[in-house]
VEXDREN-2710 file (C-alpha; in Angstrom, 1 decimal):
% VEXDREN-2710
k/r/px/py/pz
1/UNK/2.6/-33.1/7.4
2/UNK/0.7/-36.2/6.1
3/UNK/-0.1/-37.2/2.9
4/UNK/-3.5/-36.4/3.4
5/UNK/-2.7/-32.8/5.3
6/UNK/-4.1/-29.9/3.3
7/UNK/-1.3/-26.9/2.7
8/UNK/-2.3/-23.6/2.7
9/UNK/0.8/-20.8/2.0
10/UNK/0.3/-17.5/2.5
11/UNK/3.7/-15.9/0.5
12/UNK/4.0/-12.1/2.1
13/UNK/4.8/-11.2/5.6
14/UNK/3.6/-7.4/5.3
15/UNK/-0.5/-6.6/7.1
16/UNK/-2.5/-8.6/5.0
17/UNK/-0.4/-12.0/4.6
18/UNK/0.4/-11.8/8.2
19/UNK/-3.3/-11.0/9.2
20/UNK/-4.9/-13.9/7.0
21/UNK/-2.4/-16.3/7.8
22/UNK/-3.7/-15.7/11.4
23/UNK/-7.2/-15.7/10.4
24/UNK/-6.8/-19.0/8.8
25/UNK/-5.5/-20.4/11.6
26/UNK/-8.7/-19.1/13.9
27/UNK/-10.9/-20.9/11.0
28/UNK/-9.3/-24.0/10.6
29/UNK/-8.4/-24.7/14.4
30/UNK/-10.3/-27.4/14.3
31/UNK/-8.6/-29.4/11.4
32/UNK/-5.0/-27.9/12.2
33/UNK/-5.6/-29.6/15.5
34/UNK/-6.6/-33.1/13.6
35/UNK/-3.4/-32.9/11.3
36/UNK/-6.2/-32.3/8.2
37/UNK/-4.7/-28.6/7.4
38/UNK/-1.5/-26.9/7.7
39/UNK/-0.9/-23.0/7.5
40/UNK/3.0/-22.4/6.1
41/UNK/4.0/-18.2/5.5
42/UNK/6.5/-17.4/3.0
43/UNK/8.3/-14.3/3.9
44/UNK/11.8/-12.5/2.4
45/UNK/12.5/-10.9/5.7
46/UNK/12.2/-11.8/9.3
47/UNK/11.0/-8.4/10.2
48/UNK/7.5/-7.1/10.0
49/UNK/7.4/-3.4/9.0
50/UNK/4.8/-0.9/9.7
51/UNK/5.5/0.6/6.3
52/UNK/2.6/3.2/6.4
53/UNK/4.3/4.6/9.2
54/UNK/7.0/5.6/7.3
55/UNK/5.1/8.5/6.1
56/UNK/5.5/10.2/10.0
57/UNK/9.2/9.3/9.7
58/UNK/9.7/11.7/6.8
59/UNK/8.6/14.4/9.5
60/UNK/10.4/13.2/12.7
61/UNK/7.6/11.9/14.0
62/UNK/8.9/8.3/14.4
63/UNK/12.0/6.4/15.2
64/UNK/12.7/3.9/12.8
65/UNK/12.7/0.6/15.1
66/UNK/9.4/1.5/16.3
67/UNK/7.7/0.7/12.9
68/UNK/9.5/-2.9/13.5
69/UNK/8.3/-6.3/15.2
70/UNK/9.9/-10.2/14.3
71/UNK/7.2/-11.3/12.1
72/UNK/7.6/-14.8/14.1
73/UNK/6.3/-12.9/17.3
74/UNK/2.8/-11.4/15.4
75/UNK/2.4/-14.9/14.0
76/UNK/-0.1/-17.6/15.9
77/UNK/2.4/-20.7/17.2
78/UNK/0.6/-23.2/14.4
79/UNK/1.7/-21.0/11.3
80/UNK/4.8/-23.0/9.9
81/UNK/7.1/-19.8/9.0
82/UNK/10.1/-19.5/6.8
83/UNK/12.0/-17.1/6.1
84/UNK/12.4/-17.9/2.4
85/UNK/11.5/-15.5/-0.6
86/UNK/9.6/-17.1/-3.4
87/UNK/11.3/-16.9/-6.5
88/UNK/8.8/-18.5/-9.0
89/UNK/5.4/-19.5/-8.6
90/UNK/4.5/-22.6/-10.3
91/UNK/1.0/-22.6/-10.7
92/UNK/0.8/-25.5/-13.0
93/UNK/1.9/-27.9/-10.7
94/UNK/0.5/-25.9/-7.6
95/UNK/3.9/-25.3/-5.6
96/UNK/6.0/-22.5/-5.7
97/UNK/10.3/-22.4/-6.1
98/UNK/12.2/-20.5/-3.1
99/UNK/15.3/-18.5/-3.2
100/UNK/16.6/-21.7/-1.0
101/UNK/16.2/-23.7/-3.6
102/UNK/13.4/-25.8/-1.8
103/UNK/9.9/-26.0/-3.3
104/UNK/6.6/-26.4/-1.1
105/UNK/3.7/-28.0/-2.4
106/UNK/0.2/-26.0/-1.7
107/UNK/-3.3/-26.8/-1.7
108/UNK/-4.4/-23.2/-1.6
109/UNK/-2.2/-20.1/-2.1
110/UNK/-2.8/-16.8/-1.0
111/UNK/-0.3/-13.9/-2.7
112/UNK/0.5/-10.9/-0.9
113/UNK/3.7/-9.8/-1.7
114/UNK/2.8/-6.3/-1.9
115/UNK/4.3/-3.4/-4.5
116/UNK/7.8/-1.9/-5.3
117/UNK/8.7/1.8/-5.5
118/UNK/9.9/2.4/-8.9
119/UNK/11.5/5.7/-9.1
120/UNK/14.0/4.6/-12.0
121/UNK/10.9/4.3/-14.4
122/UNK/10.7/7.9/-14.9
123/UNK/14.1/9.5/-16.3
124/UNK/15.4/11.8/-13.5
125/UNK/12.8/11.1/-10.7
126/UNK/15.5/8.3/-8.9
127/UNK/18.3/11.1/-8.9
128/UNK/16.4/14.2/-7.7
129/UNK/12.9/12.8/-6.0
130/UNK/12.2/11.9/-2.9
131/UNK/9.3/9.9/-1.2
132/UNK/8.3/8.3/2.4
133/UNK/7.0/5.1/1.1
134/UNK/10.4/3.2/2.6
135/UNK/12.3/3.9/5.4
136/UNK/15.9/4.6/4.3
137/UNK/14.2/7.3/1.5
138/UNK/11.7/8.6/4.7
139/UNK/14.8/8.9/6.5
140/UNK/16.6/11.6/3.6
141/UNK/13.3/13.1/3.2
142/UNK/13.2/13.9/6.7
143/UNK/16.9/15.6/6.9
144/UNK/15.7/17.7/3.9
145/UNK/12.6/18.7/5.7
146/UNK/14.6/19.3/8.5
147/UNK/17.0/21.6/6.8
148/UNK/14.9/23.5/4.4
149/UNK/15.3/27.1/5.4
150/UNK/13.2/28.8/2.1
151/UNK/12.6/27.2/-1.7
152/UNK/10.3/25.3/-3.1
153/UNK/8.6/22.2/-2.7
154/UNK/7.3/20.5/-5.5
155/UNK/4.6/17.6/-5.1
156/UNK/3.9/15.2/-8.0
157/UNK/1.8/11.9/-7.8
158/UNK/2.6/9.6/-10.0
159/UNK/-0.2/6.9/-11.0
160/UNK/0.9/2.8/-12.7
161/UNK/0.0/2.8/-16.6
162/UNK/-2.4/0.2/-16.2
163/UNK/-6.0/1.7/-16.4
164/UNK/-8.0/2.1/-13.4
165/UNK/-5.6/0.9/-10.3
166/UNK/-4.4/3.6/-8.6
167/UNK/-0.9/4.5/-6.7
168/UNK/0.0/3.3/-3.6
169/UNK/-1.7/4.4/-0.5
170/UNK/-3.9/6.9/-2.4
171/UNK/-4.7/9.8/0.3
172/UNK/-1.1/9.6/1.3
173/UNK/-0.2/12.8/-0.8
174/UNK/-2.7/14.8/0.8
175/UNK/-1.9/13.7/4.1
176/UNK/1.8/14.4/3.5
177/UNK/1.2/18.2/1.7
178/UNK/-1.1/19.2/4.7
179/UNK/1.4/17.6/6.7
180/UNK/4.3/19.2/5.5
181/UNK/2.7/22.7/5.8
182/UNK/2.1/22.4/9.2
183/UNK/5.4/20.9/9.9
184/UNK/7.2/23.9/8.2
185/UNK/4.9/26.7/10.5
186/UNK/6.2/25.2/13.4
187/UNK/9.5/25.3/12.1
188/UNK/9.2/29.2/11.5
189/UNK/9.4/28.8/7.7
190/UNK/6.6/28.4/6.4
191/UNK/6.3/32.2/4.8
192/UNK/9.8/31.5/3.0
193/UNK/9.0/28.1/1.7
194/UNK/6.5/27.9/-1.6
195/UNK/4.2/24.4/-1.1
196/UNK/3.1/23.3/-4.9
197/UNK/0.7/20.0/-4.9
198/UNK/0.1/18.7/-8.4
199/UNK/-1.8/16.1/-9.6
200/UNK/-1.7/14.3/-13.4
201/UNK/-4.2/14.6/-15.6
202/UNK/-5.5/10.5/-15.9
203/UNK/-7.2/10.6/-12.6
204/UNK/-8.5/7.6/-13.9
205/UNK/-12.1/8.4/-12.1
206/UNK/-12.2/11.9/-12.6
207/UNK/-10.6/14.3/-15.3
208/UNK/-8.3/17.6/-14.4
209/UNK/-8.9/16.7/-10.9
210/UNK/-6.4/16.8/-7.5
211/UNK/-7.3/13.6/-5.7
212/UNK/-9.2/10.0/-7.3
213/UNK/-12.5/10.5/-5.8
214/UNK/-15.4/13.5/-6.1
215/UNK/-16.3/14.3/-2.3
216/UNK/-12.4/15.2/-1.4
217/UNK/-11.4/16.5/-4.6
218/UNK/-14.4/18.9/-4.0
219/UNK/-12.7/20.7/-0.9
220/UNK/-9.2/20.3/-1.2
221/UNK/-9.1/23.7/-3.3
222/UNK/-10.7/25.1/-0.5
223/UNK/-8.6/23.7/1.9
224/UNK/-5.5/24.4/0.2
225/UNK/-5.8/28.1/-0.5
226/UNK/-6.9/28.5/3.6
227/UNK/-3.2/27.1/3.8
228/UNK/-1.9/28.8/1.0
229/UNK/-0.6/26.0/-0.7
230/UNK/-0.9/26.3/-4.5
231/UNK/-1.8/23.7/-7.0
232/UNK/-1.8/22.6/-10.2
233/UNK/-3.8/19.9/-12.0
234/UNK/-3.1/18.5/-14.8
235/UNK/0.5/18.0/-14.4
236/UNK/1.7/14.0/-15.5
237/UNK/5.3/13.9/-14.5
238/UNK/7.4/12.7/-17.1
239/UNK/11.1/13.3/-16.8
240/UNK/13.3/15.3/-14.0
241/UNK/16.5/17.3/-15.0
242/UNK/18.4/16.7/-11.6
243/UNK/21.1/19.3/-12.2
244/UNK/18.3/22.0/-13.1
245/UNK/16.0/20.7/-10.8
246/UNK/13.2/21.2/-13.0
247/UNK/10.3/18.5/-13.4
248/UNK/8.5/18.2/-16.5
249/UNK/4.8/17.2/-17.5
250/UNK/3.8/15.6/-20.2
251/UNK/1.5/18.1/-21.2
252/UNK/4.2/20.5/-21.7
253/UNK/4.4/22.1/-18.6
254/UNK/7.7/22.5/-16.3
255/UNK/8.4/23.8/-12.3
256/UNK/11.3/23.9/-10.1
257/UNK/11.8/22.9/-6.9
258/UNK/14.6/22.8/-4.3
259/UNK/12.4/19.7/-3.2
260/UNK/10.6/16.9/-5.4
261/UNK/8.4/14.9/-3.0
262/UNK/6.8/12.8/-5.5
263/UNK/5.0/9.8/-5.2
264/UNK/6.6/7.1/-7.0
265/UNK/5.6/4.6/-9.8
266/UNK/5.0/1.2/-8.3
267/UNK/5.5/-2.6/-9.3
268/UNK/4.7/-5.8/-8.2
269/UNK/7.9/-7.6/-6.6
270/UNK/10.0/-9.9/-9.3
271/UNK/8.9/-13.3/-8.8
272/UNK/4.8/-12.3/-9.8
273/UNK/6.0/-10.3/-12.5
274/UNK/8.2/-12.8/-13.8
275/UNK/4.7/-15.3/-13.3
276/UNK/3.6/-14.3/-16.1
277/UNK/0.2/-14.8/-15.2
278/UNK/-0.3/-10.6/-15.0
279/UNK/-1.9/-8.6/-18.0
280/UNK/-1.4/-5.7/-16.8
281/UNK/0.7/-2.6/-18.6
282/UNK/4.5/-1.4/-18.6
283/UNK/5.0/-4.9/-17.0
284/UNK/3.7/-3.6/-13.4
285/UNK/2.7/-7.2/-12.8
286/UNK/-0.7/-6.8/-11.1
287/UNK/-2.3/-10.0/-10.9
288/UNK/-5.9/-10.5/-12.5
289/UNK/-8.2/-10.7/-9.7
290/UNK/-11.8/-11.6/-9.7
291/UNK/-13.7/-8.3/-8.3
292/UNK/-15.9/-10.2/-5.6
293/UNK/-13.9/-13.4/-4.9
294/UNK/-10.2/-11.8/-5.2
295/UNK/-9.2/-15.3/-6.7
296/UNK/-6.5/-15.1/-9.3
297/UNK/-8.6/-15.7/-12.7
298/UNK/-7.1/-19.0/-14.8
299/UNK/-7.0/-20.4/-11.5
300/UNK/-9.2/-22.3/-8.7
301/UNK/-6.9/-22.4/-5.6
302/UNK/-4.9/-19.1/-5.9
303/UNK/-6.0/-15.6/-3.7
304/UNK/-4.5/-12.2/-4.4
305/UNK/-4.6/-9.3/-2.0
306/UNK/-3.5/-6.3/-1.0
307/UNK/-1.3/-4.1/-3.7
308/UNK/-0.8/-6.9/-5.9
309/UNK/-4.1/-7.2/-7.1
310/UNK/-5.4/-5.3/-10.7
311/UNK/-8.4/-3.3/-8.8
312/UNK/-9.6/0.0/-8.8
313/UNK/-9.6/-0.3/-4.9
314/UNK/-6.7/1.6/-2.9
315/UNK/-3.4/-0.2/-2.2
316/UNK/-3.4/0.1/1.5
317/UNK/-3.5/-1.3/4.7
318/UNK/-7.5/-0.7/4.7
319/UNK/-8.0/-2.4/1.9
320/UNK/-5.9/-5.9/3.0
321/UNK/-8.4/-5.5/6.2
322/UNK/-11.4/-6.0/4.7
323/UNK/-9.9/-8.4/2.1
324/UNK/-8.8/-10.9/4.5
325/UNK/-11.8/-11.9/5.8
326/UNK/-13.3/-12.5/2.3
327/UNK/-10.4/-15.1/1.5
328/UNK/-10.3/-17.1/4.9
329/UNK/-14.2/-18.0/4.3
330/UNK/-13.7/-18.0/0.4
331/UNK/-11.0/-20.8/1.3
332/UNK/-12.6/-22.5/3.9
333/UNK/-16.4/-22.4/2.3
334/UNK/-14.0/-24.1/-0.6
335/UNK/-12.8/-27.1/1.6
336/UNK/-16.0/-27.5/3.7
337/UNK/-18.7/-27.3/1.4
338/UNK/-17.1/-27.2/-2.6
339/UNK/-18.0/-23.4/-3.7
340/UNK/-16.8/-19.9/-2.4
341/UNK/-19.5/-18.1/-0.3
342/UNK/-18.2/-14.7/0.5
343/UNK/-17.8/-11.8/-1.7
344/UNK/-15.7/-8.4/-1.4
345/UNK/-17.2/-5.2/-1.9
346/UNK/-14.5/-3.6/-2.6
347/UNK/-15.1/-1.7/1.1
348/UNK/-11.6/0.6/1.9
349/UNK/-11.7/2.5/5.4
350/UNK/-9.0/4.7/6.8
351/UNK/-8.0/7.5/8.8
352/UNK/-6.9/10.5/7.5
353/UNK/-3.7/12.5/8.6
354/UNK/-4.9/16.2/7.6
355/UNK/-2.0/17.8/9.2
356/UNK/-0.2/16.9/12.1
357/UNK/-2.4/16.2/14.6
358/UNK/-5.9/16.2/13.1
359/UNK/-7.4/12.8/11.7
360/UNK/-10.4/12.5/9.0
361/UNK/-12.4/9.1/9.0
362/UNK/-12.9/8.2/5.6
363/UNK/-14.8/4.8/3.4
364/UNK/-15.6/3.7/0.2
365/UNK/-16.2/0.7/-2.2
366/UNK/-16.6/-0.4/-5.5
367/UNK/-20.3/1.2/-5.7
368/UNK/-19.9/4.7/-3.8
369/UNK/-17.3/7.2/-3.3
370/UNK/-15.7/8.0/-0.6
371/UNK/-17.8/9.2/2.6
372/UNK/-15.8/11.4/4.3
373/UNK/-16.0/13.0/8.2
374/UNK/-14.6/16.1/9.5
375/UNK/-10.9/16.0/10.5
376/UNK/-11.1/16.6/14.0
377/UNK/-8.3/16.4/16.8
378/UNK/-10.5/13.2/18.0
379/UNK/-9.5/11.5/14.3
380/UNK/-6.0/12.5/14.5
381/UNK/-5.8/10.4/18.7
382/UNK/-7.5/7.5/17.3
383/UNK/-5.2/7.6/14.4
384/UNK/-2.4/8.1/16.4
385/UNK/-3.6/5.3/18.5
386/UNK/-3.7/2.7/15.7
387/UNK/-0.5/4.0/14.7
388/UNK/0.8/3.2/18.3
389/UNK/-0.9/-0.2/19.2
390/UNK/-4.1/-1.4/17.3
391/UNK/-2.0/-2.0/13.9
392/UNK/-0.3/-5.1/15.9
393/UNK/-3.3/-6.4/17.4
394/UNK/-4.8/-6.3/13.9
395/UNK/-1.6/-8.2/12.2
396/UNK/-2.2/-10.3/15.0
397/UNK/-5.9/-10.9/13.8
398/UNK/-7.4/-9.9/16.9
399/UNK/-9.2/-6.9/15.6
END
């Protein structure tokens, strides 16, 4: 790298670093070539996990490795890659510290560092929940799914305390509950074991509902009671007695269980809470972003994607795909011609798992609620087939 060699880091080696840090390269072939622009990742780990996936390891449905790839191998040869967690971002002085003790001067910056399950932030939930949303707690999830022989199974979805951004991977608990009653039929058990999906009463864009968003919360009673699976709205976890196994709302209600899937509060990762550049509530860390430019506000060379962003938009993998695009040109419209061009509509698409093997196409964005298809056994192969091959080619930035 020259003096005069622009440096673009892209800290976060999960789907949306890895996919812009790609993308860059594509864009700025032309000037990496010339020595005018370099493209350096920051990552913690030196494995890429397919974390999503994790929710199909809680049923069985996937061997741990196969959710894993050497991030150097989904990474185009011109990305500069080390694996070196940031500890501190320096905005100030436009370099961040690693845990290496080295620092790396940037140009640009793109954050992606994703979110944190944080069970321990509700009294009780560490010691007696369980959730899919990493492998080792997929894992003991799965062993209790696997055992269950009658009980009950209580579902709680826990949402962050700062207004309007939602949990993590938002249709996740539906997928999981329809899931999970499926999974129990075939295991013969279904008629002994009580399913009981709950949802808390800030909804944040609907009141006393079950899901974030009109259309689905519309026929998911519906669908429900064909399964027999009760629920409850209204119901705001806010402690677990793990010897009783009883979890209790804050609006004064209570239920057992013999199983607490719950979906867990979330935080950003320590180094962009400790920034303390985020506004956000109960110290989650979620960095301001700008609604249509996803640049980090207070600043004019820092991006923010993905789940560490403050936006009422999901916190998945659909999300960071239609993000990326938005920040390559942002950055390169910046470099080329002095102003940002491209804007982000806040577009999330997905693919629904509505049991296991059915698949629901599904899209939204800051101006409509989600559009939803029928789940069909077509959805659940092309779901299946991301799952199994097009996630890579899209980390790859090929799709």
């Amino acid at each position: 790298m020259t003096s005069s060699t622009k440096r673009i880091i892209v800290v976060g080696g999960g789907i949306g670093g890895t996919m812009t840090a790609n993308n860059l390269v594509a864009k700025f072939y032309p000037e990496i070539l010339k020595g005018e622009i370099e493209i350096m990742m920051l990552s913690n780990s030196p494995n890429h996990i397919y974390k999503p996936a994790n929710m199909y390891v809680a049923f069985n449905a996937y061997h741990p490795h196969e959710l894993v790839r050497k991030q150097r191998s989904l990474l185009r040869p011109e990305i500069i890659f080390h694996v070196d967690g940031v500890e501190s971002f320096e905005f100030e002085q436009n370099r961040v510290l690693c845990e290496s003790g080295k620092r790396y001067d940037y140009e640009y910056l793109v954050i992606s560092t994703g979110c944190i399950p944080a069970p321990e932030r509700i009294e009780g939930l560490k010691e007696a929940g369980d959730h899919f949303y990493q492998t080792k707690a997929a894992q003991q999830l799965a062993h209790k799914l696997r055992t269950i022989e009658e009980g009950r199974i209580f579902i709680t979805v826990n949402f962050p305390k700062t207004p309007n951004v939602p949990h993590q991977c938002g249709i996740a608990p539906i997928e999981t509950t329809l899931m999970l009653d499926e999974y129990l039929r075939k295991r013969g058990v279904r008629d002994r074991v009580e399913i009981i999906y709950s949802y808390p009463t800030v909804s944040q864009l609907l009141r006393n509902c079950l899901f974030l968003q009109k259309p689905t919360c519309d026929v998911l009673p519906t669908i429900f009671d064909s399964k027999n699976i009760k629920y409850q709205r209204g119901f705001t976890l806010d402690k677990v007695d793990p010897e009783a196994k009883i979890a209790y709302s804050e609006e004064g209600n209570s239920q057992e269980f013999d199983i607490l899937m719950a979906t867990p509060p979330i935080r950003a990762v320590d180094a962009v809470i400790n920034s303390g550049k985020s506004q956000a509530q109960n110290n989650e860390g979620w960095l301001p972003t700008d609604f249509e430019t996803l640049k980090m506000y207070g600043t004019d060379n820092v991006y923010v994607m993905g789940d560490t962003v403050d936006l009422p938009v999901s916190k998945a993998g659909g999300t960071c795909h239609n993000q990326s695009p938005v920040i390559v040109e942002n950055i390169a419209s910046e470099i080329r011609r002095g102003y940002t061009s491209a804007i982000y509509d806040g577009k999330v698409q997905a693919i629904a798992q509505m049991g296991l093997e059915a698949g629901m196409p599904l899209w939204y964005d800051y101006k409509h609620d989600v559009q939803v298809a029928p789940p069909t056994k077509l959805g659940g192969l092309m779901r299946k087939t991301f799952n199994r091959g097009i996630y890579w080619a899209v980390a790859r930035g090929i799709v």
